[in-house]
N, C-alpha and C positions, 0 to 999 in steps of 0.2 A: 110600673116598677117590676121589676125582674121577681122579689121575692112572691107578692101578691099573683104573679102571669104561673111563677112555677106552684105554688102552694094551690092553686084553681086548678090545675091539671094533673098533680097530685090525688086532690080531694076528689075528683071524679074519676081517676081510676084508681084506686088505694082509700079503702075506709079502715078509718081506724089505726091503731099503729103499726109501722111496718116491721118487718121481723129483719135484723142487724142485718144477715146476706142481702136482703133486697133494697137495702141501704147500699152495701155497697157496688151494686148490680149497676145503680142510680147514678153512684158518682163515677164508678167506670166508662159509663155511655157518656153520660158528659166530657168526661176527658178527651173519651173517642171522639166525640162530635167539635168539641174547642180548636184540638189539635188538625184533624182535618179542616176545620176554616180557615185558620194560621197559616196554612201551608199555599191553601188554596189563594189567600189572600198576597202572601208574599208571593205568588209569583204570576199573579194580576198584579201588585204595585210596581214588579220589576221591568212587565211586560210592557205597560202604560207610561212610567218613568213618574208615576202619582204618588208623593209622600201618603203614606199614611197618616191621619189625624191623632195627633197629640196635643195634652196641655200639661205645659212646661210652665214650672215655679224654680226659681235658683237657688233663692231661702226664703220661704214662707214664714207666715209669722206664725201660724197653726201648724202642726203635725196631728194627722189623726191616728190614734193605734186604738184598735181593740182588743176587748177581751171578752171570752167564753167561762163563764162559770157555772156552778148549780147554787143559788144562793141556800139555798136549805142543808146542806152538807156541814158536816165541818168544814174542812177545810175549805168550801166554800164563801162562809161566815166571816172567817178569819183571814181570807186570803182580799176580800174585796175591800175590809176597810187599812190592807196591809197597803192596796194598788192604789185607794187614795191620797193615802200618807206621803207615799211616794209620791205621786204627782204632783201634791202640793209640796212638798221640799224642792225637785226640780225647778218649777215653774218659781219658786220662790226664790233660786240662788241667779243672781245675776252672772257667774261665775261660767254659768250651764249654758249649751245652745246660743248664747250672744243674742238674747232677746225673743228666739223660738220658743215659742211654749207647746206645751204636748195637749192634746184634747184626750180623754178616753173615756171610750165611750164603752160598759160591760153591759151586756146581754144574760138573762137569765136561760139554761138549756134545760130545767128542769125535768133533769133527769132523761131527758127525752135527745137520739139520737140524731131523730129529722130533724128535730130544730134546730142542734147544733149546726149541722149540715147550711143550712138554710142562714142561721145567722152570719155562719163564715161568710156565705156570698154576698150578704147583704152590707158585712165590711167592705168588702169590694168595689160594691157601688158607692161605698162612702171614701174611696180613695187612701184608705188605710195601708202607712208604708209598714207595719208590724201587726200580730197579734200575737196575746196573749191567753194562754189554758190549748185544748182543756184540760178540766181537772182526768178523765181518763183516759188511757193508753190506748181504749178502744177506738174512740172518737178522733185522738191525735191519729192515728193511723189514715181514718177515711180523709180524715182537713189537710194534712200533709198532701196528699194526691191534690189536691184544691190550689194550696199555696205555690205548691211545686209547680204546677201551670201556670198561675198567676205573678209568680217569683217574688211572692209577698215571705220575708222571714216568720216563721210559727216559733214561737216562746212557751215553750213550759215548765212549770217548776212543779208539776204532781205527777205528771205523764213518767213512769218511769221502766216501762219495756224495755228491755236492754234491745231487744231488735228496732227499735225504733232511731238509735245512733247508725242501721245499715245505709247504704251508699242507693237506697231506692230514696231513700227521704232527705236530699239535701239541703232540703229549707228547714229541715224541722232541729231545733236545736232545746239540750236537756238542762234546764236552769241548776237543776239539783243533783242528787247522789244517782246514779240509777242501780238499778233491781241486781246487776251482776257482782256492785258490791258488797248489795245488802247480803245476796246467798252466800259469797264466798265467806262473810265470817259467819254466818249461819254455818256452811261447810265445814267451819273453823274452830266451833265451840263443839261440833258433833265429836271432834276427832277429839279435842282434849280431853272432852268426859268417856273416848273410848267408846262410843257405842257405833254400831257397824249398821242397823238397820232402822228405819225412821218410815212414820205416815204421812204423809200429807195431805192435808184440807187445802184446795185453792177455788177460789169463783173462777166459773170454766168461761173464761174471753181472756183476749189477747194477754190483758194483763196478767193475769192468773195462771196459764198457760208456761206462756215464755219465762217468766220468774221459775215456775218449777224446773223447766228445762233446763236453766241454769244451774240451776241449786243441785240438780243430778250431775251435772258435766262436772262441776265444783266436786263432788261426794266421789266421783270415781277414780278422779284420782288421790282419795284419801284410803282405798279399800273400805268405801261405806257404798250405800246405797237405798233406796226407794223400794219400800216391800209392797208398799200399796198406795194408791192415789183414790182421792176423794174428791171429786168434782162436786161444785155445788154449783146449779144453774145461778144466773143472776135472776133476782128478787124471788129467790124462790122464798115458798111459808116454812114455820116454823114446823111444821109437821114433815116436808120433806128434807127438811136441816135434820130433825130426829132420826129418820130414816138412815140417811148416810152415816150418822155417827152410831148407830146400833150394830149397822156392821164392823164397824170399827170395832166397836168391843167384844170381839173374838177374833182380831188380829193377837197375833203374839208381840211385835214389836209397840211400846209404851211411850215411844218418843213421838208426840204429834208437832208437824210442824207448822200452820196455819197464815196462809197470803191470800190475803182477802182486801176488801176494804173497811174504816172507821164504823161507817154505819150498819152494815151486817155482821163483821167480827163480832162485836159486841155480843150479838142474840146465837152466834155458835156457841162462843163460851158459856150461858148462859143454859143455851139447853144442856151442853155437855156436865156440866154444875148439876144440875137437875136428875142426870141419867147417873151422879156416883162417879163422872170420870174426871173430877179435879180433885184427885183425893192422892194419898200416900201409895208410889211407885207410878206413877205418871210424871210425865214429865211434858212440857206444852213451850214452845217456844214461839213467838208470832213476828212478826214483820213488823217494820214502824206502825201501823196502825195501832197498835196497842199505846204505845207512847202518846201519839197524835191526840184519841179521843180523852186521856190522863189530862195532856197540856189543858185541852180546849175545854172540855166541859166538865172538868171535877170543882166540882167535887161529884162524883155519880153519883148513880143511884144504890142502894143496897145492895139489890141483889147484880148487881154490876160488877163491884168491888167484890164481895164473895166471889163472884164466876173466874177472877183474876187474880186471886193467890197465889203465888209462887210461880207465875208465869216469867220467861227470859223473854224479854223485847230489847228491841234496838229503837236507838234516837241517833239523828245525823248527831256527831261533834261536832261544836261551833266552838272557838276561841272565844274567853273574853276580850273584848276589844270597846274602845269610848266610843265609835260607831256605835256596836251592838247597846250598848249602856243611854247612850243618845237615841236609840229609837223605840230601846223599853220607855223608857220616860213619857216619850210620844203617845206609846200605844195605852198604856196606863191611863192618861189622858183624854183617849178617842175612843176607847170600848170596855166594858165590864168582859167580856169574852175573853177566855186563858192564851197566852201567848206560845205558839205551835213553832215550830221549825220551818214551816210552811209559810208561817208568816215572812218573816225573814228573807226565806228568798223568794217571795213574791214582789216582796220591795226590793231587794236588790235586782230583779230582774227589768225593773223600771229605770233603774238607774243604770244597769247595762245599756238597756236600749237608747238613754238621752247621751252616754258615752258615746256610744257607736254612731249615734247620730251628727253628733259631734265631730268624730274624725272625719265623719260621711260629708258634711259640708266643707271641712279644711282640704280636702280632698279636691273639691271642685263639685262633687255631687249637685246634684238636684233631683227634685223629687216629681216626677214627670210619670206619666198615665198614658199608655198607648191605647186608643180606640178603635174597636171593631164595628162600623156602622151596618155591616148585613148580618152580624151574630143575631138580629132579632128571629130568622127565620128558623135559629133552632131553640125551641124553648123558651123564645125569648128572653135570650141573654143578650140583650145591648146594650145592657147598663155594665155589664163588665170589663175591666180592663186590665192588663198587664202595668206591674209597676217596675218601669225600664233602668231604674236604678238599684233594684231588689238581689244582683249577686252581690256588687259593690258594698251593700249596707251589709250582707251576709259575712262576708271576707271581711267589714268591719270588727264584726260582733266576735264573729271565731279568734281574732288576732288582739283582741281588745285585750289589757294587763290590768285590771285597777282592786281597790279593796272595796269587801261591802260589809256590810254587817255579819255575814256569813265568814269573813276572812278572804284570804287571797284568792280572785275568779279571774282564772285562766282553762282555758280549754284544750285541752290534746288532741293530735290528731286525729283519732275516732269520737270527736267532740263530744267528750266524757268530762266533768269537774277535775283538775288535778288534786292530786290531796285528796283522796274521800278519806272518811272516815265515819265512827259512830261509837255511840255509846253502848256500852250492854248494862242493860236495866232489870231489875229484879221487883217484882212487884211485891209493896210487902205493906197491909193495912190499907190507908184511900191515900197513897201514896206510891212512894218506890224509892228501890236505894240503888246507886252505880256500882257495878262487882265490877268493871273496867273498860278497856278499850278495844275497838280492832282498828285497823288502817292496812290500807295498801302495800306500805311498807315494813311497819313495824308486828304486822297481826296483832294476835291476842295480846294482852298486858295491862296491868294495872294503873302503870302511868301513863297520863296523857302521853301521845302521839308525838308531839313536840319534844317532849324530854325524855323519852324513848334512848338510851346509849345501849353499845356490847355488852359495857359490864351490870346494866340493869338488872334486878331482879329476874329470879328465874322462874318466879310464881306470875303464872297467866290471869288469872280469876282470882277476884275473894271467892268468901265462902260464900255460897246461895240457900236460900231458906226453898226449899222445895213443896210442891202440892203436898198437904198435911203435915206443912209446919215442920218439915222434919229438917234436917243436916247431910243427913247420909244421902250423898249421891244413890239415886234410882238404878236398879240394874239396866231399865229400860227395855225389860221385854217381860213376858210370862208364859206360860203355856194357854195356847188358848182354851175359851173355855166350851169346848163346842166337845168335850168327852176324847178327844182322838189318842190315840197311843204313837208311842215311837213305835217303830218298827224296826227291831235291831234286829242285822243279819249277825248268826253265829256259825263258826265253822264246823260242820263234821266230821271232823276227826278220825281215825282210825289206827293212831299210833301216839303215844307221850299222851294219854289221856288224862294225865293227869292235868295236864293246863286246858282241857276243856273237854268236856263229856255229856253227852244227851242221857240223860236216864232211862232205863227200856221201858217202855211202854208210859211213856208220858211226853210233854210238851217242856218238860222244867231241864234244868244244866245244871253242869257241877265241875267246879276245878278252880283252878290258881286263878284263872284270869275274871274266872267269873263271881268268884268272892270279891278280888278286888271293887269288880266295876257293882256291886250290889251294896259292898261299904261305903262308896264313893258319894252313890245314889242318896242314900238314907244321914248324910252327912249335909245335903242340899237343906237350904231352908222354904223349900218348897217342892210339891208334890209333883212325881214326875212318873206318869203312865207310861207303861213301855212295854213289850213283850217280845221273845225273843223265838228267830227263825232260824228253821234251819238251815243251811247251806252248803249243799254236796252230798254226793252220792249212797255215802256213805261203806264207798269199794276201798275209796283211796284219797289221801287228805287235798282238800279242795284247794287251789291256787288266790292266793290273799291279793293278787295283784286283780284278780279280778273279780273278787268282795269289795273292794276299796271302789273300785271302777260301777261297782253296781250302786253305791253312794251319790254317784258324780251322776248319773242316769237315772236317780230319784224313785230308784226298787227299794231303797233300806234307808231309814233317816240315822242308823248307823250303825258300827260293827265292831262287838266285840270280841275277844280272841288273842292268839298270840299272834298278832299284827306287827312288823316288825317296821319303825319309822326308816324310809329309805326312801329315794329322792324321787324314784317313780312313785312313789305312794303317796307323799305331799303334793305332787304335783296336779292328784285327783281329789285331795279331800285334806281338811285341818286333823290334825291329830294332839289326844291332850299331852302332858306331862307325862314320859315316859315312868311306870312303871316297874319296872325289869332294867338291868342293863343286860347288855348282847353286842354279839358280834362274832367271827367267825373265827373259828378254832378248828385244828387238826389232829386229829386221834390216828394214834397206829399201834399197834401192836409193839409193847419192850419185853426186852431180855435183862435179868439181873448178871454182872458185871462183877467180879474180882478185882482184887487192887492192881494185881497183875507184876511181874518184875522189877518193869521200869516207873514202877507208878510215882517215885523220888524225884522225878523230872517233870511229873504232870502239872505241878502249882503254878508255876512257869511258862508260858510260850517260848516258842524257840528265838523269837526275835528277843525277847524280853535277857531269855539266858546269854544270849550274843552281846547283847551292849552291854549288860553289867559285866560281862569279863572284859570287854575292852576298857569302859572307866576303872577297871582293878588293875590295869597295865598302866593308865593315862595317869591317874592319880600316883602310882608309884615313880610312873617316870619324872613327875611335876618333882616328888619330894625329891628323887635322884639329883633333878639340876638343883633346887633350891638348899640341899645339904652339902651338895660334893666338895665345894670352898670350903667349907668351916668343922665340918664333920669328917674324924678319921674311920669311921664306920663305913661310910658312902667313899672311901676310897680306895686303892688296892690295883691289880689288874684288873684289863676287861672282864676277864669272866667271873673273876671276884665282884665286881661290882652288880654286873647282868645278878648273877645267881644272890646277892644283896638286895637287890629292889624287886625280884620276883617273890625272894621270899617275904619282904617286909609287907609288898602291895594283899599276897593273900594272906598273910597271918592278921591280916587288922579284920577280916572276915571273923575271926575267933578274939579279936582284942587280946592276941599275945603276941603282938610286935616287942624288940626289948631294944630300939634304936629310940635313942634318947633325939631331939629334936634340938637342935642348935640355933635353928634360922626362926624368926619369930615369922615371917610368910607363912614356911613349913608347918608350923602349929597351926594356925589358922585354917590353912586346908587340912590337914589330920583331922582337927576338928569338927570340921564338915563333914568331912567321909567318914569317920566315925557314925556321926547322927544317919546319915544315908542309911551307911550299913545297919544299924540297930533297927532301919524301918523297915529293908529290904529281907533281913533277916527273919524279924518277926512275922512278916506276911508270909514270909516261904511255909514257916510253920505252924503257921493258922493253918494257910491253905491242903496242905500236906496230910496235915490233921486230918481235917475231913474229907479228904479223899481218904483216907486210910479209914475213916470210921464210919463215916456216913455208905447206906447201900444205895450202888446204882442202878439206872432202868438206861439201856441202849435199844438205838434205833436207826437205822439207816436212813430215815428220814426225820429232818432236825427242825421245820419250818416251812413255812409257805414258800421259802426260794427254793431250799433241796427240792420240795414239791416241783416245784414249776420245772426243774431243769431235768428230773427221770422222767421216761417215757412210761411208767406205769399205770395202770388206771385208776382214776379215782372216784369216789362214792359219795354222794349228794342224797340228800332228803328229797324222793319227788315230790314235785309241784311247788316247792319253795323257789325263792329270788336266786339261790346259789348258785346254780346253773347258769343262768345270763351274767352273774357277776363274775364266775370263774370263767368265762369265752368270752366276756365282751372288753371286761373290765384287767384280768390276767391274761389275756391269750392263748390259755388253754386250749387246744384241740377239743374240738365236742365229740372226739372218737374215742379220749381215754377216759370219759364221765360214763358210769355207772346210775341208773337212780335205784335208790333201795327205799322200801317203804317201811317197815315194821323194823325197831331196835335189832331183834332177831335175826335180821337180813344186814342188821349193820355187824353183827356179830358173826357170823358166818363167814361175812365176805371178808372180812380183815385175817378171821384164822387162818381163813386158803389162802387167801394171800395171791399176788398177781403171778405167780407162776401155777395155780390150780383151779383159776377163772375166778379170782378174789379180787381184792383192791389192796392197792399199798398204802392206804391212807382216807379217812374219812372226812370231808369240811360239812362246818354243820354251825349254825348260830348256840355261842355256851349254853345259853340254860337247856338244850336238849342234849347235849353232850355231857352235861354235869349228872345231868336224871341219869341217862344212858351209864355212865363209869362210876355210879354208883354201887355199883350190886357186881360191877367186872373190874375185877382190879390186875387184869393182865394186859390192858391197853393202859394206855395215857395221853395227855394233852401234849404235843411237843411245840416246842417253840412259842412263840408272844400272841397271842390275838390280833387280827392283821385288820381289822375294820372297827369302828365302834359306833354304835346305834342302840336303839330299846325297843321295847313293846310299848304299846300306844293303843288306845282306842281310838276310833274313825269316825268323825263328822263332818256334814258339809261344810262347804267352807263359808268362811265367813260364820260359823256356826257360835252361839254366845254359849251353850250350853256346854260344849269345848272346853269354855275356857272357867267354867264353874264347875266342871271334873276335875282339870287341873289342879284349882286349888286344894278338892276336896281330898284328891291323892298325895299334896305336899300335905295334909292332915294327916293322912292314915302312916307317915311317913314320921313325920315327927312325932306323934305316940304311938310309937309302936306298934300299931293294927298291923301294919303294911309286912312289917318282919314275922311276925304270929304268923299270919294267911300261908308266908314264906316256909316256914317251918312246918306249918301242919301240910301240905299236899306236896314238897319238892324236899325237906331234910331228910337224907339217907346213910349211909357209910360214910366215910370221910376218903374212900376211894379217889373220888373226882379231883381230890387235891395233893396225889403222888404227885406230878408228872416233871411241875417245875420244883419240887422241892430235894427230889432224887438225883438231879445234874448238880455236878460242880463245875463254874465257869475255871480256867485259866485268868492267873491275871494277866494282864497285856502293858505293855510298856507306857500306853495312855494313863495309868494307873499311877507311873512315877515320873511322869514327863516332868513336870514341878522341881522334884528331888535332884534329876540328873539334871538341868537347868541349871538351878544354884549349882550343884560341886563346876560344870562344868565353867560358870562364870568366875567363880573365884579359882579356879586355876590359868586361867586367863589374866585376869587379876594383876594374881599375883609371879607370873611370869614375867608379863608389863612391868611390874614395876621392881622386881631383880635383875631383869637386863639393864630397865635404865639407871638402878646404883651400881651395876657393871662397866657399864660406857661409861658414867663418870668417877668410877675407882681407875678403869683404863686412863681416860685422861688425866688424872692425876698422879699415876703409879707407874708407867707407863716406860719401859727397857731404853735406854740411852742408846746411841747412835753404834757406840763400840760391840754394844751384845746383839745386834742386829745385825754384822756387816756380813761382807759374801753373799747377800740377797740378794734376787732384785726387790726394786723398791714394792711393786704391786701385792707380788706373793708374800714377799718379805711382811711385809703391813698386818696382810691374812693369820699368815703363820703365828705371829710375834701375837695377834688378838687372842690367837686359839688358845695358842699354849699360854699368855694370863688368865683367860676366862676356867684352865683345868689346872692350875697351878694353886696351892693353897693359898688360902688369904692371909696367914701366919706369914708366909715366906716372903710374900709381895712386900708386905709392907716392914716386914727385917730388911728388904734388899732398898728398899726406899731410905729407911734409916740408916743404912750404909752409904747411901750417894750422899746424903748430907754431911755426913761426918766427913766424907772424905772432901767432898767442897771445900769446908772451913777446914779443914787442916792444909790446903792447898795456901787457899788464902791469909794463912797466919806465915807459913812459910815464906812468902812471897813479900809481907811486910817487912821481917826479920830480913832477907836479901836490902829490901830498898833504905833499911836503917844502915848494915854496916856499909852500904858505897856514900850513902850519906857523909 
């Protein structure tokens, strides 16, 4: 027999066990060698026209499948009396197979890879159209090469490498959840508790490997990541489990993530318990393993259940379903051993396989063995065969739809479970409690997966009982404890010292920004070494863009200083909670200002003045048309009336019109333009006011646009951002920037002024212009702040101590520390706050847009609707045929409209009263005729 020919040539050259590469060294050469006879052979059978030897069954009454386990494992334990359950329900439903029964036949690997190896091929010569396990990813890896040759389908339900669904392996198919699941809500819960940097423990082989691999690809694009990895050999002792975990605890990050397996997780947790690191501000999340060994063997042991306190694990989600409820019963029945997840779909993977075998004979299948009789000359493989129906049954399996206990098993086309999901588990006493879900589709959440909607709860997690008992979310990092100091770069200064200052002849600082960041410090609920350097020359103030950049290149773990947050500076390093506001302001040189002649017209713009005397004409003309009928006021000659409505429109300016209002329209707009006027009035003599009393500051430059459109030069802080922002971002010429360093040079250059080799104006982030125009009160700030930013402190990114400044600076902020610091190193004259308080705007017509609006729609209005009781007084009132003649009819029509429309309404309607009377005195005369001929 082929195992006993290879295990004799084995044993004489290889004593003892082989090491995993020369395992697969082993099954590579065989492959080499199988596939070169295949080849050789098919085209010797082509050449000869000699079938190749096969034996052919259509529907057998046996199927053999095997399986690969380690009985002594968990999962092991649990998985072989799950695959006999299963077989005897198949084998027992008449419904199944149509009379096929399954044989299976399990193989103990104990622990050992050769053997696995070894037992697969000896499936082989047992004519096995399936196998089942093994239990690890390492071993599925090497049998996969095996099956794949032999095009026997590989079934597993613990193998869970997510590289093992790639297109090298296409017999090997994943019964359960696989590994890129389980990291993505691993990825998944890291982000909602916010933490950015995480450890990892995994056992270093395939399995172990590729899961972290994942779990990083997962973390990157959350803006987290992997600060340190911990390999732990397989079977290694408890002493170098110790080892690994000792460095651990001088990592700063407290988040351990832990992928291992059932039987050695247990004894990490266990030393780590031991060593002080399952205690309060740790935080330990593991992989289903932790679940697994709960199901199967609790109640543990003592120090077991200790070692897992407040640990987060995952368990697959299984639906209740009368399946599932129908094979607890079962197993209840068949073994004292705790019911796993594992179990479940070991059985359901039994009953995939008598499905698939199922479709496989409706099909036309048969299950047929192709023979290679000269394979004996390599290694004596003659007993092995190709099973010639093995894509057929694969293309079964993958397309198979049915329910199992696990719930709905279908497969995607990267032959992954659809539907994954799991549980998040909390370990709490010799038990555990569900804080909630993840899934594919729904993530994080506290309701099962299934009832998952939009408007669901917005709360992801209950609450979790953490290492030492506690509640409060873990920061999830520390300083390590290895003595190291921050290494804060600070700038050297040489001008505005008061926002930061070296002390002569020492190592210590002093200023604004550096009280801040030392209140901030000692606000922290823990200790934080640091020491501060210097940085620059100390000729001339050192460039921040490139203190932030020395951050990002790991010379400073960080920098404090008047740093000002701006988008090239984020883009090298996180910055906390702005501090300071800021942003860039323009200082020039004023002149104090007399009211001046014509200063009676300044409240006003000149547009503003233009349209209120045209509505003072419009409105007058409105009342014109709507009085002139009924009012002898509004009547007269042209120029009595012209010189009537000029003067009534501007005397409502002073409210001493004395024309009595006839028309109820006419009131109505009076009324309005009254209110106008009282608002338009009242503003003029606000405004007026303070020009006449308030003192002004002038300056021929009003703003960053006046700025931009003279060609004068202007003056910048060197080494600051302003320079790139005013060329790259304004357009400025870099010919009319000036740099000045010392206040002094800012003072100088504005008095000369750009006809004496000066500057016309100074830009400069406020809080240096505020210090600066404290103590000179013959410049000022003109125009609005044209940027807005802050001062910030500088850490790497991703950095959690960051974000534990921040808050400490929203402290100093709301009790008041933050404004104290403010006062004592930066409050001075109250100079710095002439500049916008000494301008008086004009108003502008935007001002009363509103106002003139309404008068102009109710003049509208009510013109509308005096023409149309016009048109029908005309048609009712309207000149008889006799007082119209000698026209023509067109002009005649015109005429006869005009002259009603400016004819009193008195007289219309006397002359209307006239045609009636005269009617009926016609018609009385006209009876009196037709009585006397009567």
């Amino acid at each position: 027999m082929v195992l006993y020919s290879i295990t004799g040539c084995v044993e004489l050259g290889y004593l003892g066990y082989m090491a995993m590469n020369e395992l697969k060294r082993l099954l590579l050469l065989l492959v080499f060698f199988n596939r070169c006879f295949i080849e050789a052979q098919t085209s010797q059978a082509q050449g000869s026209n000699k079938p190749m030897k096969t034996s052919v069954q259509s529907r057998p009454y046996v199927v053999n499948i095997g399986s690969i386990l380690t009985f002594d494992s968990m999962i092991g334990k649990v998985a072989k009396t799950a695959l006999k359950v299963a077989v005897e329900d198949v084998n027992s439903d008449p419904m199944v197979l149509n009379g096929t029964k399954l044989k299976l036949t399990i193989h103990d690997s104990n622990f050992s890879g050769f053997l696995s190896i070894m037992e697969a091929l000896q499936f082989m010569e047992n004519e096995s159209v399936a196998l089942i396990g093994p239990e690890s990813s390492v071993l599925a890896h090497m049998i996969s090469h095996v099956v794949s040759e032999l095009q026997v389908p590989l079934l597993s339900f613990t193998a869970t490498d997510p590289t093992l669904s790639s297109l090298e392996y296409p017999f090997f198919i994943r019964t359960t959840n696989s590994d890129l699941f389980q990291m993505a809500a691993i990825a998944d819960i890291i982000e909602y508790y916010e933490w950015r940097q995480i450890v990892v423990i995994y056992i270093d082989d395939d399995h172990g490997r590729n899961g972290i691999t994942s779990l990083a690809d997962q973390l990157a694009g959350k803006r987290c990541k992997i600060s340190y990895k911990s390999p732990i050999k397989p079977n290694a002792t408890r002493e170098e489990i110790q080892n690994v975990l000792l460095q651990i605890a001088f990592i700063e990050s407290r988040v351990l993530v832990v992928h291992t397996y059932a039987d050695s997780g247990l004894d990490i947790l266990e030393i780590a318990h031991n060593l002080g690191m399952i205690g309060s501000g740790y935080v330990w999340i593991a992989t289903d393993w932790v679940s697994t060994a709960i199901d199967v063997s609790s109640p543990l042991p003592e120090k077991s259940i200790a070692a897992i306190q407040g640990v987060i694990t995952l368990r697959s989600y299984i639906k209740d379903s009368e399946l599932k409820r129908n094979f607890v019963s079962k197993w209840r029945n068949s073994t004292k051993l705790g019911l796993s997840t594992y179990s479940l779909y070991a059985y359901d993977t039994i009953w995939l396989i008598a499905r698939a075998l199922e479709a496989f004979f409706d099909n036309g299948g048969n299950v047929s063995f192709s023979k290679y009789p000269n394979m004996g000359r390599f290694l004596n493989l003659d007993s092995l065969s190709i099973f010639n129906g093995g894509k057929m049954l694969l293309e079964n399996i993958l397309h198979l739809k049915m329910n199992g206990t696990t719930g709905p098993i279908e497969f995607t086309s990267d032959k992954n479970l659809v539907f994954p999901a799991f549980e998040v588990i909390n370990v709490i006493g010799t038990g555990f409690r569900r804080v909630g879900y993840w899934s594919n589709s729904s993530r994080l959440s506290i309701s099962p997966p299934e009832t998952v909607t939009q408007s669901s709860s917005s709360k992801r997690l209950d609450n979790v009982i953490w290492p030492g008992e506690t509640l409060k979310k873990p920061r999830g990092w520390v300083f390590p404890q290895n003595g190291k100091q921050l290494k804060i770069g600070v700038p050297n200064r040489v001008s505005f010292e008061e926002f930061v200052e070296q002390v002569n002849g020492s190592d210590s600082y002093q200023g604004y920004c550096i009280d801040v960041f030392t209140s901030a410090i000692n606000l922290l609920p823990y200790p934080v070494p640091y020491k501060f350097y210097s940085y620059g020359d100390g000729h001339k103030n050192p460039k921040n863009t490139d203190l932030v950049s020395s951050i990002k290149d790991g010379v400073y773990d960080a920098a404090v200083g008047d740093i000002a947050i701006i988008t090239n500076h984020t883009r090298m390093a996180d910055f906390t909670q702005p501090f300071i506001e800021s942003g860039l302001v323009v200082v020039t040189p004023v002149r104090r200002l007399n009211s001046g002649t014509w200063a009676f017209l300044k409240p006003f713009s000149t547009k503003l003045w233009c349209i209120t005397g045209i509505f003072f004409l419009v409105v007058g003309i409105v009342i014109w048309i709507l009085e002139h009928r009924k009012n002898d006021e509004f009547r007269g000659t042209p120029k009595q009336q012209v010189v009537t409505t000029l003067w009534f429109s501007f005397s409502t300016l002073f409210f001493s019109h004395k024309q009595n209002m006839m028309s109820t329209l006419a009131r109505i707009v009076l009324l309005l333009w009254l209110f106008v006027v009282l608002i338009i009035s009242s503003s003029y003599t606000a405004n007026l006011t303070s020009i006449l009393t308030v003192q002004k500051l002038s300056s021929p430059i009003e703003g960053i646009d006046s700025l931009i459109k003279s060609k004068d030069p202007i003056g910048y802080q060197q080494s600051s951002f302003v320079r790139n922002y005013l060329v790259e971002e304004l357009g400025i010429l870099e010919s009319r920037l000036v740099p000045l360093n010392l206040p002094q040079d800012y003072e100088k250059a504005l008095k000369d002024g750009p006809d004496n080799g000066g500057v016309v104006a100074v830009v400069d982030e406020r809080p240096y212009i505020e210090l600066f125009l404290s103590t000179r009160c013959q410049f000022s700030i003109v125009g609005q702040e044209f940027t807005k930013n802050g001062w910030g402190f500088a850490f790497p990114r991703d950095s959690d101590l960051a974000v534990d400044i921040s808050t400490a600076i929203l402290k100093l902020s709301e009790n008041g520390e933050l404004q104290r610091i403010h006062d004592k190193w930066l409050l001075r004259s109250a100079c710095s706050s002439q500049g916008s308080k000494y301008s008086v705007d004009q108003l502008e017509v935007k001002s009363f847009k509103g106002l003139f609006f309404i008068i102009g729609l109710a003049c509208l209005l009510a013109l509308f609707i005096y023409f149309v009781l016009i048109i029908h007084q005309y048609i009712k009132h309207k000149p008889g045929p006799s007082e119209s003649t000698g026209r023509s009819l067109r002009s005649g029509r015109l005429q006869t409209f005009i002259s009603f429309v400016d004819e009193k309404e008195e007289s219309v309607k006397a002359r209307s009263m006239k045609r009636v009377k005269e009617a009926s005195s016609c018609r009385r005369n006209g009876d009196d005729v037709a009585v006397n001929g009567y």
